[in-house]
N, C-alpha and C positions, 0 to 999 in steps of 0.2 A: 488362656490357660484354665481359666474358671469353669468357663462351659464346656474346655474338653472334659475335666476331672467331673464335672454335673453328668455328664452323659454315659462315663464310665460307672460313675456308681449308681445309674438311675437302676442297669440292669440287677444290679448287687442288690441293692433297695427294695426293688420287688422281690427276688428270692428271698431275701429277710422275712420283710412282709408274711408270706406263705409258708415258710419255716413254721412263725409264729402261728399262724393258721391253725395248720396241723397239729402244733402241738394244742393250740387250744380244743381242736378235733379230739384229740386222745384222751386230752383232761374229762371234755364230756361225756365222751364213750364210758368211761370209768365212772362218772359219777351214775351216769344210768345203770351200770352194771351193779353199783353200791347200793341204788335203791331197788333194784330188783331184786338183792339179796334181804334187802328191809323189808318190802313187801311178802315176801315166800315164807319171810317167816308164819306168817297166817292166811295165805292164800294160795290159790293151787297156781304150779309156774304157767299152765294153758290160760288161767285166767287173766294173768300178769299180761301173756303174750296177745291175749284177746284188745284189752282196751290201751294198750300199750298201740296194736296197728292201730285201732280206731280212731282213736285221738291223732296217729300219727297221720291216717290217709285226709282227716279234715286239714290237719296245717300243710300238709305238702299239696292238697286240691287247692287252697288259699292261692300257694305261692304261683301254682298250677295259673290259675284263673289272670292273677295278678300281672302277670308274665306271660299271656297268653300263647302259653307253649300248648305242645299237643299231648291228648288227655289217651290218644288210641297208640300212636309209635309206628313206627314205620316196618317192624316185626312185631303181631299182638302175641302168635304164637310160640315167638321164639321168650317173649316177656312175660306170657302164661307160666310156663314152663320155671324161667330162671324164680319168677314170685313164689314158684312151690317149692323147690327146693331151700328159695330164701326161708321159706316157712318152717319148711325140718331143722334150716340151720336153726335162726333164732327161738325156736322151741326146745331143742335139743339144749343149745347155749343158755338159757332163761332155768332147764332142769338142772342145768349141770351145777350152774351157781348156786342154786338152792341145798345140793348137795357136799360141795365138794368147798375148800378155802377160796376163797373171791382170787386171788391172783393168781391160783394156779388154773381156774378152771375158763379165766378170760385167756392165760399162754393159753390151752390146749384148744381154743375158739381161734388164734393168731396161727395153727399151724398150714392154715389153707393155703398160704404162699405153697408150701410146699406139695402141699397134694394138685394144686395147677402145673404146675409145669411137668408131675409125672402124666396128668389128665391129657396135656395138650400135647405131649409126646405117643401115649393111646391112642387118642382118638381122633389128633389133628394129624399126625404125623413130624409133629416138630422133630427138629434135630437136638438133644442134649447136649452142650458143651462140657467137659469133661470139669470142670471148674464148679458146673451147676448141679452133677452129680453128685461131686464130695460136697459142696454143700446139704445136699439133700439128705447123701448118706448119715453126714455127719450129725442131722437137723433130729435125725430118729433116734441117737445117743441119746442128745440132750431131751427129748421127749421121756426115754425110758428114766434118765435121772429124776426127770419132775413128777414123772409120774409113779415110781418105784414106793418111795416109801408111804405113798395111801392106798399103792393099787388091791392087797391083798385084801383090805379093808371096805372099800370102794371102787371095787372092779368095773361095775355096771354105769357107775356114773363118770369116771375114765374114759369108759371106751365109748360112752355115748357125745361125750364132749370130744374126742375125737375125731365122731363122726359129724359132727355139726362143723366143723373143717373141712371135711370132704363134702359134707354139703353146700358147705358157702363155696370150695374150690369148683364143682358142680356149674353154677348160680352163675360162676366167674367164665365160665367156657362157654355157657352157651350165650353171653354177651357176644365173645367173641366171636361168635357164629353170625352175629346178625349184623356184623363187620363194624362194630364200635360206632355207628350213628347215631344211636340214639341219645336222648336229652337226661342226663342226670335224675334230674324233678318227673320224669315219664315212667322209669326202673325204679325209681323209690315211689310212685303212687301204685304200679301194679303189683309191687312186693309188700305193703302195706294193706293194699284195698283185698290181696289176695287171701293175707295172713287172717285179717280180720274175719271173712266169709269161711275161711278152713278151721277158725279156733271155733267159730260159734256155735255147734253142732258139739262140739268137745267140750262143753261149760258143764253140762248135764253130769257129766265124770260125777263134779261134786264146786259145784259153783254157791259161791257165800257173796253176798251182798256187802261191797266194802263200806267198812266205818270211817268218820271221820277224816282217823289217820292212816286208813288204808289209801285212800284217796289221796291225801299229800304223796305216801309212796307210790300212785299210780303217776303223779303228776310229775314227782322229781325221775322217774321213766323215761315220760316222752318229752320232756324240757332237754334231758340230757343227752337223748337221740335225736331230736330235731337241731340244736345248735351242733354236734357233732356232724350232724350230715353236710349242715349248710357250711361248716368250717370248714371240713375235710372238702366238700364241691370246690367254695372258692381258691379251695389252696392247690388244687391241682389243675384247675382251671389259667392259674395265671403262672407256673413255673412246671418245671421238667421232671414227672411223676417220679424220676430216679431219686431225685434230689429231694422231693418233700415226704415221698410217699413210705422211707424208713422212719420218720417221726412219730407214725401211728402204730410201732412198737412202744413208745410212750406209755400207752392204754393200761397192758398188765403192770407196767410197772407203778402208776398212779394205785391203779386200782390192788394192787399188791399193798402199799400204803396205807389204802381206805381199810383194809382188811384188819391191819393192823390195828389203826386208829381204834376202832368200834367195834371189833370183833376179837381183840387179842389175836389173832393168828399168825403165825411165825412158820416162814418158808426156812427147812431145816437147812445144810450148806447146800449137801447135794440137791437138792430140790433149784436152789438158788444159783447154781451153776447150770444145771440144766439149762435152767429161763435163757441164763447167758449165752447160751451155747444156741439154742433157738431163734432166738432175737439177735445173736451175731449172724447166724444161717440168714435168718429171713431178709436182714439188711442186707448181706452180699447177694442173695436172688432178685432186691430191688432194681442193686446197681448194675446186676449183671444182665438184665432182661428188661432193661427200661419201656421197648416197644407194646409188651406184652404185661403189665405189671400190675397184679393183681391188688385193686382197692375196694373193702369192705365199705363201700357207701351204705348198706341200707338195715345195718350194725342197728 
């Protein structure tokens, strides 16, 4: 009777396990979002985005080497491509935060669930289940709540955080393209190693030399994107993307917090509903399209 009851909860046990994962994924993604807002405050966000990949392609080439995985992918093309668009996203994502309150401008980065599944109905031909539609529909209410009462104010930096959603949604389809083989650690070295060679040419904008404490916030960046990656990898690696992969709505809501914490900002109700109406959308697209289910690894 012992070792039946061991056997049933070993599977339980690893889902826990992964659960925790994710959320520890979400907690980091937020904290790097926090110090990217720390950093902006005195430095340009293409800068932010620059040493941000840099630092991030040496520790993912580390784990690369260590793990003798493959540094080329079995689609370079198709990983060319997804790293560029990775690049508009978190550049887009990196301005938006500089502009806009830290947890509504990580929601309007979380909206890519929804801009995939209209992409893969486009361009792959998927079929919509009418369930993933009202969700969808619904997903753009809750957008307009969150984003209604700064939009007159902050139009540019709305709609650009937006679009860093349909970019990462993007980033998300052409994975699918290249039939989901490749290696986690291969998509986050050509989305880093990309980001880096695309920012570098953009520093001249108006590139400053970080201080001291510029440098801590470059550092608490890529600490909080590097343990977010590796969190979020193992946690969907070892249980059913349905089940872990709504955890990393987590993220706005940590990072909604930090906002709070050190920035005073206060999401008004409607703003606060919105998120909810979002983040209820995004989890029901989790659960409803598990095969296909979009995970921001390279955040």
């Amino acid at each position: 009777m012992v070792m039946i009851n061991a056997k049933l909860r070993g599977p339980q046990d690893q889902i826990a396990r992964s659960i925790i994962k994710m959320v520890l994924a979400a907690f980091s993604f937020s904290v790097m979002a926090a110090f990217v807002k720390y950093a902006c405050t005195t430095l340009p966000p293409i800068e932010v985005v620059f040493f941000r990949s840099l630092f991030g392609t040496a520790a993912i080439a580390v784990l690369i080497a260590k793990e003798r995985g493959s540094w080329i992918g079995n689609n370079p093309m198709i990983l060319e491509l997804r790293g560029l668009f990775g690049f508009g996203a978190v550049s887009l994502f990196f301005y938006t935060i500089s502009k806009l309150d830290l947890g509504t401008a990580v929601m309007l980065n979380f909206t890519g669930p929804f801009f995939v599944v209209i992409l893969a109905h486009v361009l792959l031909k998927e079929k919509t289940a009418p369930r993933l539609l009202a969700a969808i529909l619904l997903s753009f209410v809750g957008i307009y709540l969150l984003a209604a009462p700064q939009f007159e104010a902050k139009t540019i930096p709305i709609l650009l955080g937006i679009l860093s959603g349909v970019f990462a949604a993007i980033a998300a389809i052409l994975i699918r393209l290249s039939k989901e083989d490749e290696s986690p650690d291969t998509i986050i070295f050509y989305f880093t190693a990309i980001s880096t060679i695309a920012s570098f040419p953009l520093l001249q904008l108006g590139f400053e030399w970080p201080t001291v404490r510029e440098w801590g916030g470059l550092l608490g960046v890529t600490t909080g994107a590097f343990f977010g990656q590796v969190f979020m990898t193992r946690s969907i690696q070892t249980a059913p993307v349905s089940i872990v992969s709504a955890f990393a709505y987590l993220t706005p809501v940590f990072a909604a917090f930090f906002g709070f914490i050190f920035w005073k900002e206060f999401l008004r109700p409607q703003a606060i509903l919105g998120s909810v109406i979002i983040m209820s959308c995004g989890v029901a697209i989790y659960l409803l399209r598990e095969k296909h289910a979009f995970v921001p690894l390279e955040e």
